[in-house]
C-alpha positions in Angstrom: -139.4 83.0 55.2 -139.2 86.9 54.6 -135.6 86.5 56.1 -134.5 83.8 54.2 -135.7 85.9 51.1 -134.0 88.8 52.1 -130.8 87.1 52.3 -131.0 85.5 49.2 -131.7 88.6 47.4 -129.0 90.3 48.8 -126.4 87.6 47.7 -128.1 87.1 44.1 -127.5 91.2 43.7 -123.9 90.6 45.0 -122.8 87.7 43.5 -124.3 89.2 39.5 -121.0 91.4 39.0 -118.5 88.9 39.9 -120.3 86.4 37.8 -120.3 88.8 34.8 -116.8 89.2 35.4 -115.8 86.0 35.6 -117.3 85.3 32.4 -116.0 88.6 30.4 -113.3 87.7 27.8 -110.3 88.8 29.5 -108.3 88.4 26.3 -110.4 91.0 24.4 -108.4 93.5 25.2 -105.2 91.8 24.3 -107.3 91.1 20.7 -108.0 94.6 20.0 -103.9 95.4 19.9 -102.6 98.9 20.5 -102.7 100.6 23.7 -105.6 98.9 24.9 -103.3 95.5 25.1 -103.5 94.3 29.1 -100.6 92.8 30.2 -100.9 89.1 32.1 -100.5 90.8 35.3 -103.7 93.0 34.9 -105.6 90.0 34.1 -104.1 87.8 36.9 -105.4 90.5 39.2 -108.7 91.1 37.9 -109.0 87.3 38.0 -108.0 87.2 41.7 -110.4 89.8 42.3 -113.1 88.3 40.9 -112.3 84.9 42.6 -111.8 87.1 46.5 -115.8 88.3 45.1 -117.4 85.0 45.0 -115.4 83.3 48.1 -116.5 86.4 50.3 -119.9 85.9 49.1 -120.4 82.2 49.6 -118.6 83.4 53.2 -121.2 85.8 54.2 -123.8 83.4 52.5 -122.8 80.4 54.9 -122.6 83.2 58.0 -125.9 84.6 57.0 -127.4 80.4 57.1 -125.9 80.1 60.6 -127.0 83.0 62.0 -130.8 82.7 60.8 -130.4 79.3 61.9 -129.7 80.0 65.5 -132.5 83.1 65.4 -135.0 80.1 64.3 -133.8 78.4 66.9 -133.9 81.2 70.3 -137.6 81.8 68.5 -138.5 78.2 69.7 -137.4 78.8 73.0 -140.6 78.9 75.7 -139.8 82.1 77.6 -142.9 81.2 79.9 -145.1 84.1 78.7 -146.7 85.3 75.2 -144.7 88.0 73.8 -147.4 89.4 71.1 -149.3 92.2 71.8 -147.5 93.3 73.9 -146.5 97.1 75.2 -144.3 97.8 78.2 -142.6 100.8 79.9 -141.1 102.2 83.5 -142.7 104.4 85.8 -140.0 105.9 88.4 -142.2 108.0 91.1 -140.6 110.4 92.8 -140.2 109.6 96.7 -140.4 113.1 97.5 -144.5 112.8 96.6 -144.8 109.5 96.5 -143.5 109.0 100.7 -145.9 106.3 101.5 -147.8 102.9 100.7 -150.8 104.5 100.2 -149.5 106.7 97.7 -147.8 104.7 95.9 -150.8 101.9 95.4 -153.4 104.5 94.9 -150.9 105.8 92.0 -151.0 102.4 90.0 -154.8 101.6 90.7 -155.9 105.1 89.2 -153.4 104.4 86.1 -154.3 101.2 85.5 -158.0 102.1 85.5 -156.9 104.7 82.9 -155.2 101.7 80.6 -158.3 99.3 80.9 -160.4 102.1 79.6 -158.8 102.3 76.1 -160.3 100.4 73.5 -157.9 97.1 72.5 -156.4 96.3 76.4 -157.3 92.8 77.7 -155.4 93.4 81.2 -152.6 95.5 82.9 -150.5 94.9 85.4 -147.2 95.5 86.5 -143.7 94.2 88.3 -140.3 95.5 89.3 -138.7 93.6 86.8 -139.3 91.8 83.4 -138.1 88.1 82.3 -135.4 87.7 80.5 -133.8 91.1 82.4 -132.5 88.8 85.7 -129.1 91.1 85.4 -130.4 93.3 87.8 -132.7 90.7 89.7 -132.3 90.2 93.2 -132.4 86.4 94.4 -132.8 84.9 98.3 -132.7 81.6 99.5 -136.1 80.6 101.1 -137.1 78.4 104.4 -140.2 76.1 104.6 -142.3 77.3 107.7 -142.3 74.1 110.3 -139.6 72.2 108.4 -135.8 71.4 109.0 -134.0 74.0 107.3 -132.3 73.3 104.1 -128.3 72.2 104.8 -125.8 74.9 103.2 -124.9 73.1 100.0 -128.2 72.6 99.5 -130.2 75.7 99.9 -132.4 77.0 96.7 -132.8 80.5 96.2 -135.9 81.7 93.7 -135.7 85.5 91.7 -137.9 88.1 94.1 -140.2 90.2 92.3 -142.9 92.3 93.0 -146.3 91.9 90.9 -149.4 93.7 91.1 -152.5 91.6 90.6 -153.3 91.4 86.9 -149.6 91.2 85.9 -149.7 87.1 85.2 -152.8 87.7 83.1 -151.3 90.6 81.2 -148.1 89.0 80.9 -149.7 85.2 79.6 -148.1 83.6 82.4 -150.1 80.7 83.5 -151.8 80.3 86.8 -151.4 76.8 87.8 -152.3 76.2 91.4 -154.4 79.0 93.7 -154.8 82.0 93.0 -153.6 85.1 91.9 -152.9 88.3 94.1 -156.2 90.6 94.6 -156.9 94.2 95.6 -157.7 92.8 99.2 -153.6 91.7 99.4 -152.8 95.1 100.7 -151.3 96.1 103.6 -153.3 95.5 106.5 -154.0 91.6 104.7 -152.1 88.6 105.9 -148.9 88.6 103.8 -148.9 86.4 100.6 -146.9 85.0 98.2 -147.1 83.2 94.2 -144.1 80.8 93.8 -143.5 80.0 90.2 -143.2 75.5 88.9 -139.6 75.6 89.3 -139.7 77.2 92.6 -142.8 74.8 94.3 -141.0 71.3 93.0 -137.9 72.5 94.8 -140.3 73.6 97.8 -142.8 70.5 97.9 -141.1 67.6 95.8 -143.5 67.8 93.3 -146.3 68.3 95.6 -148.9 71.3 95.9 -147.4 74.1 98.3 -150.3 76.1 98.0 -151.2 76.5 101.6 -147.9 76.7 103.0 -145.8 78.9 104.3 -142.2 80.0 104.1 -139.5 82.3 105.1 -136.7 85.1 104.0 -133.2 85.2 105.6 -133.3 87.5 108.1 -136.7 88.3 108.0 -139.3 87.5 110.9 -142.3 87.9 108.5 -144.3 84.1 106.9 -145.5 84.4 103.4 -148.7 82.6 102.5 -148.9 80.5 99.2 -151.5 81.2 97.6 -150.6 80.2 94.1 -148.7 78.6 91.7 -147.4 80.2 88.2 -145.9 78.8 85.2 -142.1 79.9 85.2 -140.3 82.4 83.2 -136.8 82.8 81.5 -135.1 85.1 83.8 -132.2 86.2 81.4 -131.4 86.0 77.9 -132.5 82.9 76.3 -129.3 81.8 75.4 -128.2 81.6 79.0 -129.5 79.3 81.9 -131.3 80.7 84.2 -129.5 81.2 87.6 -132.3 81.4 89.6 -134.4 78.2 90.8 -137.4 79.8 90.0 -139.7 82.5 90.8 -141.2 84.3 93.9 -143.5 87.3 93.6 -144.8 89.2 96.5 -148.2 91.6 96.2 -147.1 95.3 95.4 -149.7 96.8 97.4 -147.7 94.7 100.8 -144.7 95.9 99.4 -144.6 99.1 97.3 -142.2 99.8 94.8 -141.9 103.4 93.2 -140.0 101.7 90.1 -142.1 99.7 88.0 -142.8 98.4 84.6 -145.9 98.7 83.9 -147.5 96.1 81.2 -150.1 96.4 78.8 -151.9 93.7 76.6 -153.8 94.6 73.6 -155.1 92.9 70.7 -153.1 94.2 67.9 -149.9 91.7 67.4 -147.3 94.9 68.2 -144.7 94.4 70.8 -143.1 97.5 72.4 -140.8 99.0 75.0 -140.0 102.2 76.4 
């Protein structure tokens, strides 16, 4: 509504002179005699003027109805998580210091202690990359442990991310099956993995994969499933999602020194930096 009232105010401002104009006498001056006589092409200027006024205006009014139509409509768009309240930003450790798994974990744990400490955070978590930023995303095809393996025409591939445990909860992604990584997924722990919807009716034909296992290309490791999450608009909402689905290993079995860390408070502010 405020848009929509913006707009409007906008054109009623714009469209005021050309309406005074094109109701001003323009034979007054023609009246009044002397050197203030217009000739008829003065006045078939002005007139054309004022006619170029209005038609640009009902242009950019029209332009102005499409484009807050097509914002109403991206708004409606499910992106698979709750953007209010919500404040995000990098972290980029140096490797020089930060030269090992340890460091790197024990890094996020102390910082995210720090965040659920201030007054107003519900959860924190973080990931390697955010929805709707799937430019930069890296995708594999998967294998099911103890199953045929998919023919080439055929094989799905799923977004690979890395999430920390609280991310889904900070993020308002739904946990649908399982659950959701822990601090006792670290490295010494049997490697585990949270598939998004998309990702486990491709895997399991609609069944529950939790319990399952599958495979990388070219890697010897078996991932666990251990949950289920709701899935997420990889790119800009405009633009189908090339991905068939989501995969998201535990940081602290795989750490990352570039992050984005995520914060959810109560206040209805969103944020990035």
């Amino acid at each position: 509504m405020r848009s929509w009232s913006r707009v409007l105010s906008t054109l009623a401002f714009g469209l005021a002179p050309a309406l005074g104009l094109s109701q001003a006498d323009l034979l007054a001056p023609l009246k009044a005699g002397g050197y203030r006589t217009a000739s008829v092409r003065t006045q078939q200027v002005r007139a054309a003027l004022v006619i170029a006024e209005v038609a640009l205006s009902l242009v950019l009014l029209v332009t102005a109805g499409l484009m807050l139509r097509s914002l109403s409509e991206l708004q409606r768009v499910d992106v698979g998580f709750r953007r209010d309240g919500l404040l995000t930003f990098n972290v980029a450790l140096p490797r020089a210091k930060y030269d090992s798994s340890q460091l790197v974990s024990g890094f996020y744990r102390k910082a995210f202690e720090r965040f659920r400490a201030l007054q107003g955070v519900d959860a924190v978590g973080a990931v390697n990359l955010l929805p709707l930023a799937a430019d930069g995303a890296s995708g594999f095809s998967f294998q099911i442990v103890g199953r045929p393996p998919f023919e080439s025409a055929d094989r799905p591939s799923a977004e690979f991310l890395e999430a920390t445990p609280d991310y889904f909860r900070a993020m308002g992604i739904p946990l649908l099956h399982g659950r959701s990584f822990t601090d006792g997924d670290g490295p010494m722990a049997p490697p585990v993995i949270i598939i998004s919807k998309r990702m486990a009716d491709r895997f399991s034909s609609g069944g529950d994969p939790v319990g399952a296992a599958l495979s990388l290309p070219g890697n010897p490791t078996s991932y666990n499933i251990i949950g289920v999450v709701g899935d997420v608009h990889t790119q800009d909402v405009d633009k189908p999602d090339k991905w068939q689905g989501q995969m998201y290993l535990a940081n602290d079995q795989l750490p990352s020194t570039f992050m984005t860390i995520i914060v959810r408070s109560q206040g209805p502010s969103t944020g990035h930096g």
